[in-house]
C-alpha positions as CSV (number, residue, x, y, z in Angstrom):
1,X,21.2,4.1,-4.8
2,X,19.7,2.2,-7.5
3,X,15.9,3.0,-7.2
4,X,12.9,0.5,-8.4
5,X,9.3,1.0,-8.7
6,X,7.1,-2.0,-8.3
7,X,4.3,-1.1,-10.4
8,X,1.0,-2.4,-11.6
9,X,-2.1,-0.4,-12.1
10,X,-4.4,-3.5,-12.0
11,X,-4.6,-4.7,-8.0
12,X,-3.8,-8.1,-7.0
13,X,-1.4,-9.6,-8.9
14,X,0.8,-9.8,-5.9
15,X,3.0,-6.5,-6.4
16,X,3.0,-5.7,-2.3
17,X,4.3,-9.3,-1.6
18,X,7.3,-8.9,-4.7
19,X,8.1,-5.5,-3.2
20,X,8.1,-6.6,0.5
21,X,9.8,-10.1,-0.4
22,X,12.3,-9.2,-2.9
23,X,13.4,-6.1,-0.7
24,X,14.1,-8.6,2.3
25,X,15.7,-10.8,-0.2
26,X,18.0,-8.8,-1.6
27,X,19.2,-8.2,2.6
28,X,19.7,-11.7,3.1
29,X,21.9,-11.4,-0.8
30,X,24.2,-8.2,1.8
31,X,22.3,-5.9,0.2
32,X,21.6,-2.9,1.8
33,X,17.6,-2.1,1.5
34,X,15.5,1.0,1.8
35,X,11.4,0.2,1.0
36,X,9.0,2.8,0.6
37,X,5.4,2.2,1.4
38,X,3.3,4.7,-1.4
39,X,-0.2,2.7,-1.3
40,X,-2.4,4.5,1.3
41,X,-3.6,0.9,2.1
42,X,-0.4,0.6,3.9
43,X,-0.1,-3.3,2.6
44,X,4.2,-3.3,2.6
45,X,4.0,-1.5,6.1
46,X,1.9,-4.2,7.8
47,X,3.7,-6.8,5.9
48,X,6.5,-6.2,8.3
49,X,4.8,-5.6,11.4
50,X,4.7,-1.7,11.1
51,X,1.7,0.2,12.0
52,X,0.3,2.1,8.8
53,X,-1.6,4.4,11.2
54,X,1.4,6.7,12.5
55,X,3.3,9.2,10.7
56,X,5.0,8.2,7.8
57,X,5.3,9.0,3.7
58,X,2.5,11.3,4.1
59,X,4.6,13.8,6.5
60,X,7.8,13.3,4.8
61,X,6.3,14.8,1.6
62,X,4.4,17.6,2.9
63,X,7.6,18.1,5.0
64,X,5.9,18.1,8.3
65,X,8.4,15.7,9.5
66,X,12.3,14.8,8.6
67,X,12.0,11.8,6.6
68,X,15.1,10.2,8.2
69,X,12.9,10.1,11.2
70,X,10.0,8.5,10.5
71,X,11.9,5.4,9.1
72,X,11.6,1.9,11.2
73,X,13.7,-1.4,10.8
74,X,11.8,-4.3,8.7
75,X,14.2,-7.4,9.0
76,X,17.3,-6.0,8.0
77,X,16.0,-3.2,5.8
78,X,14.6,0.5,6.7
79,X,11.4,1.6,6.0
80,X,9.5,4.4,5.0
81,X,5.8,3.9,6.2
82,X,2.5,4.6,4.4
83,X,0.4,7.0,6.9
84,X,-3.4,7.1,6.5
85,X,-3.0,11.0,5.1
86,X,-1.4,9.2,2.2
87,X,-5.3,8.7,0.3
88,X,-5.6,12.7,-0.1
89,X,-2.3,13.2,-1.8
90,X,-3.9,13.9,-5.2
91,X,-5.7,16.7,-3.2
92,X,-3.2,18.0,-0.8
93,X,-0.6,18.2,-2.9
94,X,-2.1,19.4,-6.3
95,X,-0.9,22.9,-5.9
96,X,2.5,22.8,-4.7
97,X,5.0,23.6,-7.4
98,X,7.6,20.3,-8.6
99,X,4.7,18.3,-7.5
100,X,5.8,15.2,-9.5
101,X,9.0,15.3,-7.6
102,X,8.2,15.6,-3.7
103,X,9.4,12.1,-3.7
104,X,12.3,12.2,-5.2
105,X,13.4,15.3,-3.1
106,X,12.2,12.7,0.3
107,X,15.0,10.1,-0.9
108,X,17.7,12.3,-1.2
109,X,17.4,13.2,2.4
110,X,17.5,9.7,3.4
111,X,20.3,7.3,4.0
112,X,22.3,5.3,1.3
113,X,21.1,2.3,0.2
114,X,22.0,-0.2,-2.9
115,X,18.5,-0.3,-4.0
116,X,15.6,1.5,-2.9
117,X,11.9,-0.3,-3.3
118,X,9.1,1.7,-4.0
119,X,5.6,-0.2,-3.2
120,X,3.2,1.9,-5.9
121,X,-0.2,1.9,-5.5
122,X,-3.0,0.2,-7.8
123,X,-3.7,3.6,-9.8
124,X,-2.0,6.0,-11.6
125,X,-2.7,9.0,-9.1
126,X,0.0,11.7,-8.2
127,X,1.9,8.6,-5.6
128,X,2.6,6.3,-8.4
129,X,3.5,9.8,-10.5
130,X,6.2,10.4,-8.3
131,X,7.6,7.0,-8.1
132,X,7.8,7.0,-12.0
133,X,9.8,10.2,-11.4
134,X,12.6,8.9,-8.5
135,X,12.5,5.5,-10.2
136,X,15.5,4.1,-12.4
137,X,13.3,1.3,-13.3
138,X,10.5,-0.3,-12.8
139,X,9.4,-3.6,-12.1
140,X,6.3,-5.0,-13.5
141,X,4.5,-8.2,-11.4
142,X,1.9,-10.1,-13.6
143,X,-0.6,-12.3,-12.1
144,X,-0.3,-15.6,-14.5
145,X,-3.2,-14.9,-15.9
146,X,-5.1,-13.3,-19.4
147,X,-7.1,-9.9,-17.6
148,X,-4.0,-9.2,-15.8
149,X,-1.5,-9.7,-19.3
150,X,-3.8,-7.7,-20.8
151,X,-3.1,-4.6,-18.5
152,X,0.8,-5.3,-18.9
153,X,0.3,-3.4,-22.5
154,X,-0.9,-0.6,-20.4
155,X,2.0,-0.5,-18.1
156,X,4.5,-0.5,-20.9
157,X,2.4,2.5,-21.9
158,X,2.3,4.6,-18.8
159,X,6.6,3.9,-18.4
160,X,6.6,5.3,-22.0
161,X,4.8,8.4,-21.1
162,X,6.9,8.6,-18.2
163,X,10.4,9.4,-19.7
164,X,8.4,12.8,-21.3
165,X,9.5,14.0,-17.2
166,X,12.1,10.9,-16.4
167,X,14.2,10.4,-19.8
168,X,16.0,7.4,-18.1
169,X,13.4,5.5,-16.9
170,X,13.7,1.5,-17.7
171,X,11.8,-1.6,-17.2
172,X,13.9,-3.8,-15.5
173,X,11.8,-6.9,-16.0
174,X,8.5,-8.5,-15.6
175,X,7.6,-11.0,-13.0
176,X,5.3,-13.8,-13.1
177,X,3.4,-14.3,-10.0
178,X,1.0,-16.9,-8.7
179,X,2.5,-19.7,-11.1
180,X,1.1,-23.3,-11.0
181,X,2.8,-25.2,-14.0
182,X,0.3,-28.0,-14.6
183,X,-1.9,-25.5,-15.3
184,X,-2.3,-24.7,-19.3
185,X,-3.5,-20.8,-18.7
186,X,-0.5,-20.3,-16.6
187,X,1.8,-22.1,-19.4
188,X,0.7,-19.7,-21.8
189,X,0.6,-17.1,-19.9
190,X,4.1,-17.8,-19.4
191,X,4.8,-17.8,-23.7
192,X,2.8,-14.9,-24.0
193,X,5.2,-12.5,-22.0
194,X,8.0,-14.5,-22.9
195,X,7.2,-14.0,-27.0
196,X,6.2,-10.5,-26.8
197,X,8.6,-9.2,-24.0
198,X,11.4,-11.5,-24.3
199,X,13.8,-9.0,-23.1
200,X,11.8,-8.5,-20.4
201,X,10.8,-11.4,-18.8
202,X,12.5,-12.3,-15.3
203,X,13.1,-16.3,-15.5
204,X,12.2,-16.8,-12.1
205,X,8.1,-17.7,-11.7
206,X,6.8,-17.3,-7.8
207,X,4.9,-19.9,-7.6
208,X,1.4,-20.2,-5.8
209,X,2.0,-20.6,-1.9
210,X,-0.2,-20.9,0.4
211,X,3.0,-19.4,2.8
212,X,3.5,-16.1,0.8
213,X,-0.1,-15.5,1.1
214,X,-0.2,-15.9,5.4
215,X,3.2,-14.1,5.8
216,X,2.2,-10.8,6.0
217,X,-0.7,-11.7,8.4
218,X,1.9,-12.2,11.0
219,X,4.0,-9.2,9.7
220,X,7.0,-11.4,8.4
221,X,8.5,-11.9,5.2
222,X,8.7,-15.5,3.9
223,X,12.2,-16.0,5.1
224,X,10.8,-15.5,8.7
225,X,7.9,-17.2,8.4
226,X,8.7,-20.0,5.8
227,X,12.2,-19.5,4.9
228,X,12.2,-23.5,3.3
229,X,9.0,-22.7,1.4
230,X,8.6,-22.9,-2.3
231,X,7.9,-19.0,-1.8
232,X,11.1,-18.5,-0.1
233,X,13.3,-19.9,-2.7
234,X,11.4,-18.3,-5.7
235,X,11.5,-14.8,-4.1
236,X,15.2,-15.4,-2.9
237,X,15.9,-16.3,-7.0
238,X,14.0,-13.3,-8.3
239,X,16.1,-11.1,-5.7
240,X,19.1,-12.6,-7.0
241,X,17.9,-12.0,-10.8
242,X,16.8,-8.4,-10.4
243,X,20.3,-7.5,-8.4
244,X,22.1,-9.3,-11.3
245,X,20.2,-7.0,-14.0
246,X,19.3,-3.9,-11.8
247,X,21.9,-3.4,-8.8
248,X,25.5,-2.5,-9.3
């Protein structure tokens, strides 16, 4: 199981959507999917209709609860929920020895998947800690936009510092979010990633929809709600793209 962290520490720049988008994607690509909600906001777990308010990540880490059973269908694909417990990790779990790891020891308990999505949260807390440590990669989303390029330096940092506990750790791409091409900013942007990260950067640019912003409200991904939307092609492409480079 090919694990992949979707992580950005600056919030909105669209990271829940990739993570909840791409991970249905890649099931409509026969891909079998297994997303993990690690953002106490519980964003990916009301994306598809879950309730964030009910056991979930929170008891599967402290071990309260068998992980295998807290899991609910999401279009195709299991998921792991957030549970509200989840904002206290840093706290709860401070003391427990392997702390960085309680994560990693959660997904090998759970069933086989070809790629396993991990929704980080916005911070760099003990959460987004242990998805660094289960990850094999990670995938970086970047709002089209300077403030949020200038925080993907900082990402490339924290994956650095990273491999001092997860050696093979790799950033699988980054993924331009929020495109609009007649606008300049976004163009350049666009060059900016492409001439410093040019390895790195996915091809596929998810455009600005009005349809991948109302999609979670009705706890659908785009392909139920808008599967012939601009959204649902770009997020079908970019599922495509990061199985090519990421997925056996």
């Amino acid at each position: 199981m090919r694990v992949l962290a979707f992580l950005n520490q600056k919030g909105g720049v669209g990271k829940t959507t990739l993570a909840a988008n791409v991970g249905a994607g890649l099931v409509r690509l026969g891909r079998s999917v297994l997303l993990v909600d690690l953002d106490p906001q519980g964003h990916l777990t009301r994306a598809f209709g879950a309730d964030p308010g009910g056991p979930g990540l929170h008891e599967a880490l402290s071990g309260s609860a068998p992980a295998a059973d807290l899991l609910v269908q999401a279009e195709g694909a299991l998921l792991l929920p957030a549970s509200p417990e989840l904002a206290g990790a840093d706290t709860v779990f401070a003391s427990l020895p392997g702390k960085e790891r309680l994560l990693a020891r959660v997904l090998e308990r759970l069933p086989e998947a070809d790629a396993c999505i991990l929704d980080c949260p916005p911070n760099l807390g003990l959460l987004a800690v242990n998805a660094l440590a289960a990850a094999h990669a990670v995938v970086v989303p970047v709002q089209a936009e300077f403030l949020a390029l200038a925080g993907l330096g900082a990402v490339m940092d924290t994956v650095d510092a990273a491999r001092g506990f997860n050696p093979g750790l790799t950033v699988l791409g980054v993924a331009l979010t929020r495109y609009v091409h007649r606008k300049r900013l976004c163009r350049e942007v666009d060059t900016s990633v492409r001439r410093h990260f040019p390895a790195l950067r996915l091809e596929t640019r998810v455009r600005e929809s009005v349809a991948l912003a109302e999609a979670p409200g009705f706890g659908k991904s785009i392909f139920a709600y808008a599967p012939k939307s601009n959204g649902a092609l770009d997020c079908l492409n970019l599922a495509r793209e990061i199985a090519a480079r990421g997925l056996s």
